[in-house]
Each structure stands twice: as structure tokens, then as C-alpha cells.
N, C-alpha and C positions, 0 to 999 in steps of 0.2 A: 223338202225345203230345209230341212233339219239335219238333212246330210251336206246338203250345199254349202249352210253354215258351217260344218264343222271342218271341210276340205278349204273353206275361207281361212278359217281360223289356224288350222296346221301349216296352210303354206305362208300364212302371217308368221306364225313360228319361225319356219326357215330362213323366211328374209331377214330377220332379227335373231339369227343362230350366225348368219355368215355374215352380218354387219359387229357382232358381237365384238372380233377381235382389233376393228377398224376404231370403234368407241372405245373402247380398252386404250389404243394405243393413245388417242385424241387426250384420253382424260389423264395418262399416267406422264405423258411427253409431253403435253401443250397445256391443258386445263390447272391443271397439279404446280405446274412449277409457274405459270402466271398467277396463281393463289399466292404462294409462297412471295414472289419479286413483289405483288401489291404489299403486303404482311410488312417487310423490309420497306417498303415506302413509308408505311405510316409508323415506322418507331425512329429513336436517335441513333441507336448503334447496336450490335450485336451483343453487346453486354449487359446494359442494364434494360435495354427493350422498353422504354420508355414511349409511349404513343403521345406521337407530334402531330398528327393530322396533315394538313399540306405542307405542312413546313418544308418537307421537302422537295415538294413539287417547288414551292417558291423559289427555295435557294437554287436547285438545277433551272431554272428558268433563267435567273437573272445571272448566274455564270457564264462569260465571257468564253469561255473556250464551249461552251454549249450552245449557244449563239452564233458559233463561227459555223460547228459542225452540222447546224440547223439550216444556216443560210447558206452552205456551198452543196447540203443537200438536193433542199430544192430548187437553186438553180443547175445541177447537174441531172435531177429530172425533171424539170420543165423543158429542158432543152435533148436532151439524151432520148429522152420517151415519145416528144411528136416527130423527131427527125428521124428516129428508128420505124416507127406505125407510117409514118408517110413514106420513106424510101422502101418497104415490105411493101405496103401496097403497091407502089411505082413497079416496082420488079414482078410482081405477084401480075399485073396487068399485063406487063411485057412479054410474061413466058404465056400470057393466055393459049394466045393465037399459035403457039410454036408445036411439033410434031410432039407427037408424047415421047418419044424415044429422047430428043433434043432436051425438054423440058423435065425427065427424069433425071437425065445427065447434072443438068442446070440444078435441082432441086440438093442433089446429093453434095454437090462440090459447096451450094452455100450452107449446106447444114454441118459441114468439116469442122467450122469452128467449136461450135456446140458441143462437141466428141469428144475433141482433143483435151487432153485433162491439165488441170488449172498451171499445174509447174511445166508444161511444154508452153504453153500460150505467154508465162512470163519469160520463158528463155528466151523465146521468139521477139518480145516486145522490147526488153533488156537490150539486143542482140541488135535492135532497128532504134529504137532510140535515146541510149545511154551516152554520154559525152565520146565515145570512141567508136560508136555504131556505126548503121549503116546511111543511115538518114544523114548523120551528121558529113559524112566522107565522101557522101554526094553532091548533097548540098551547100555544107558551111565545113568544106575542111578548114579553111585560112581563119576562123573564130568559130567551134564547135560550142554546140550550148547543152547544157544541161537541161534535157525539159523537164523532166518529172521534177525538178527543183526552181523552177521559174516559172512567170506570170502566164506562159503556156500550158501550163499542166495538166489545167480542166480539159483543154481542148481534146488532147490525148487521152484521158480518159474517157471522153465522151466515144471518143475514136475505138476505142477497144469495145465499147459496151455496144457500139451498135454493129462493129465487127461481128464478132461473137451472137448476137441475138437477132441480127434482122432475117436469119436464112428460117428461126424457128416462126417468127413471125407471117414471114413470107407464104409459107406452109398454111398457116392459118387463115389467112388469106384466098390463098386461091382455093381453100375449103369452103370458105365462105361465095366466093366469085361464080363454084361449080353447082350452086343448091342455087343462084338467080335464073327463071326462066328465061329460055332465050324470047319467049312469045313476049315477056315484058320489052325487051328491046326494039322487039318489030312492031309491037304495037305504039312505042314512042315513037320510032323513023316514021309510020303512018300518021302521025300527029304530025309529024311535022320537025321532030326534034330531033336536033345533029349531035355527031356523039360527045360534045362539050353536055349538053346538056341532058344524056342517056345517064351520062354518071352521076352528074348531082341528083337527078331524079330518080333515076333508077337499083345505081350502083350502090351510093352510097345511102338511100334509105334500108335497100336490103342487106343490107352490110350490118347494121346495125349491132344486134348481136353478137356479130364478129367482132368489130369496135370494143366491145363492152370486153370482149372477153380477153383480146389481143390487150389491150388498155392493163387490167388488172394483171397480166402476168407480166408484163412491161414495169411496172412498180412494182411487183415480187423482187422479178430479175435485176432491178435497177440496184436493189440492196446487197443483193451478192456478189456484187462487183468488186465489193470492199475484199474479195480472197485476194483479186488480181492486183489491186492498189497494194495493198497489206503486203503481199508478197517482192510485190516491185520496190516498195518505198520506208516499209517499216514501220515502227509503232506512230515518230510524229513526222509525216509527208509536210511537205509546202504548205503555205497556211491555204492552197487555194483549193487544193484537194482534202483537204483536211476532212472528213465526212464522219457522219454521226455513228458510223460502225467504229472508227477510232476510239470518239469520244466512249462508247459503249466498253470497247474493249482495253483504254486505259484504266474505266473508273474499275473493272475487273481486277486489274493487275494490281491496282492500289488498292484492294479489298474494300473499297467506300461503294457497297452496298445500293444503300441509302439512295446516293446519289444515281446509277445505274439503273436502279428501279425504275425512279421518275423519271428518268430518260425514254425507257423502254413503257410508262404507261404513256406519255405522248408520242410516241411511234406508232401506239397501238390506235391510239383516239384520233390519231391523222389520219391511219389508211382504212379506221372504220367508217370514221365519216363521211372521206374521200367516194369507198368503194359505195356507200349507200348512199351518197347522191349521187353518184351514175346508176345505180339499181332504178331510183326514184325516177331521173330524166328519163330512162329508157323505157318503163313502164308508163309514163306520161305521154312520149311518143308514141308509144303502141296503142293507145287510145285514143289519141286525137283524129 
């Protein structure tokens, strides 16, 4: 028994020898420098380091151009994030049925965008919707419009971000679609239930998980959009894209600190909360 324990104890060892340099990086890259931006929240300035408390949460709250980049965020994922998770799915169902050889093809050509790295993807959109493009010379040669500078902007952004992410989505999906038994299905048509109703019951209760997990990288992803915006549009875009990676990366450029922090400690307190009530829901349905 006293050897058991101690071959318990060594291979505990090991797993905590090769998680070693995962922790390290977590605490030196992520843990370390979120210490630091709280630090810089709670003083006035880098000079005299004066501890304000929320003050400065207050003042980044009640600023105007923080409020902009607040509200075109989350309408750009409210809307960007179920139209991407439903059209993955839609596709992810479509390739079901199809021959594997067909549905390899298929999987690879929507995962392209994903690949292709960030300055080819802007040349490309540049190239299709810039007032001299291609969109415009098809469509509006005779009054070509500016989008990425007008009340269309979001739209086109929304447009790239589920370009780009719904092939990875998609994938996850039909990972998700191939772990449902097919004996669940046959045993609903034996109830009595048409395949309208195989998928809300079937489909989408097993799905779950997947949901949960497609969901959070979908809000990951939704933040690093800001390369392809940034790259297309520059420090200040249309006010309607205007997103809180901007605001982040101005208050950078102007060395206001202070203000940056508290931006980035309510980014952090949206997607904790966010991601722990879908932990919460989804552990609630697993019990019910």
C-alpha cells in the first residue's frame, strides 16, 4: 500500500513538472501584468502615485467616447456571435449527410479564412469594399459609397468576423453533432417525433456543451477583430465601429494609464460574469 502511495505521489510530481512551464507563463503574461493595470487603476498618475480608489473607474465610465466604444461593442456581439453559432450550425447540419470525401473538401475551403493571415484578409476586403472596389463597380458605380466610413460599417464588419470564424465554428460543431447517438434519433422517430422536433429535443439538448464552448470562443474571437478594423480603418474609424479595442489602444497612445486600466478591469468583469453564467446555466441543465 506504501508503494502505491508513493508511485501516486511521483506521477503527481510529473503532472505538476509539465504543467510547471504552462503556470509560469499564465503568471508572468497574464496574472503579473493584470496586477500591475489594477495598481495603475487605483492611483492618479505615474508621478506622484496617489491612491484614488474608483475614481477612476468613475471617470472611464462616465466618458463619452467610452460609452460609444462600449455600445458599438456589444451591439456588434450581440449580433456577430448568434448569426455566426447559428449559420456554423446550419452548415455543420448540411455537411452531415454528405460523403466524407465531399464534407473534407467542404470543411477545408471554409476553414481558409482562419489561415490566411491578418494583412492578406485586409488587402482582400480593402480591395472589395473601398470607395474604388469591387462591390462599389458592380454595384454603385454611378454614386460609389464609402463603407467602412458610413452608417453601413457595422454591417461589414459583422460580415468579415463571421467570414473568417464560422468555418472554425462549423468544425466544432459537427464534433459536437458526431458524439450524438444516432439510437437517440431513432428512438424520437419511434415516439413519434419528426425531425423538426429530433433537433430541439435531441440535437440541441446534446449540443450543449458544444454551445457553451462555441459561445466563449465566439466572444474571444469577437475581440480580435479589432486587428482587421484597426488595420482597415485606423486609430479613429466611423463612430459606428468605433470599438472598445480602439478606445483601449488610444488611451495607450496618450499614456493615460489610469484610464486604460479601468477600461480593461470592465472588459475583464463582463466576460467573467458573462462566461460564469453560462457555466452556472449549463450546470443547472445538467441537473434538471
Amino acid at each position: 500500500m506504501q508503494r502505491i502511495k508513493q508511485r501516486i505521489f511521483r506521477h503527481d510530481n510529473v503532472i505538476y513538472l509539465f504543467l510547471l512551464p504552462s503556470l509560469v507563463g499564465l503568471g508572468v503574461f497574464y496574472i503579473v501584468p493584470f496586477g500591475i493595470s489594477m495598481y495603475y487603476m487605483s492611483i492618479d498618475n505615474v508621478v506622484s502615485r496617489q491612491f484614488v480608489g474608483i475614481a477612476n473607474l468613475i471617470d472611464t465610465w462616465n466618458n463619452e467616447a467610452f460609452a460609444l466604444a462600449v455600445r458599438n461593442t456589444l451591439t456588434f456581439m450581440g449580433v456577430s456571435i448568434p448569426l455566426n453559432m447559428g449559420i456554423a450550425l446550419g452548415l455543420a447540419l448540411m455537411l452531415r449527410p454528405m460523403r466524407p470525401a465531399v464534407r473534407r473538401l467542404l470543411l477545408v475551403f471554409f476553414l481558409l479564412p482562419l489561415v490566411i493571415p491578418s494583412g492578406s484578409v485586409v488587402f482582400f476586403w480593402r480591395s472589395f469594399v473601398a470607395i474604388n472596389g469591387m462591390f462599389n463597380r458592380l454595384f454603385f458605380a454611378a454614386a460609389p459609397v464609402d463603407w467602412l466610413n458610413s452608417d453601413h460599417a457595422m454591417r461589414f464588419v459583422i460580415l468579415i468576423f463571421i467570414w473568417k470564424n464560422v468555418g472554425f465554428n462549423m468544425i466544432l460543431f459537427q464534433a459536437g453533432l458526431d458524439f450524438i447517438p444516432k439510437e437517440y434519433y431513432e428512438y424520437a422517430a419511434i415516439e413519434g417525433a419528426g425531425r423538426i422536433r429530433q433537433f430541439f429535443i435531441v440535437t440541441l439538448t446534446y449540443l450543449g456543451p458544444t454551445f457553451l464552448l462555441v459561445f466563449i470562443l465566439s466572444v474571444v474571437n469577437s475581440f480580435k477583430v479589432f486587428r482587421e478594423v484597426f488595420l482597415l480603418t485606423g486609430t479613429h474609424p466611423n463612430r459606428n465601429i468605433y470599438l472598445l479595442q480602439h478606445f483601449l489602444n488610444n488611451q495607450f497612445a496618450n499614456l493615460n494609464y489610469q484610464r486604460m486600466a479601468s477600461a480593461s478591469f470592465f472588459t475583464f468583469g463582463f466576460i467573467f460574469v458573462l462566461v460564469l453564467g453560462l457555466y452556472w446555466l449549463q450546470r443547472r441543465q445538467t441537473y434538471l
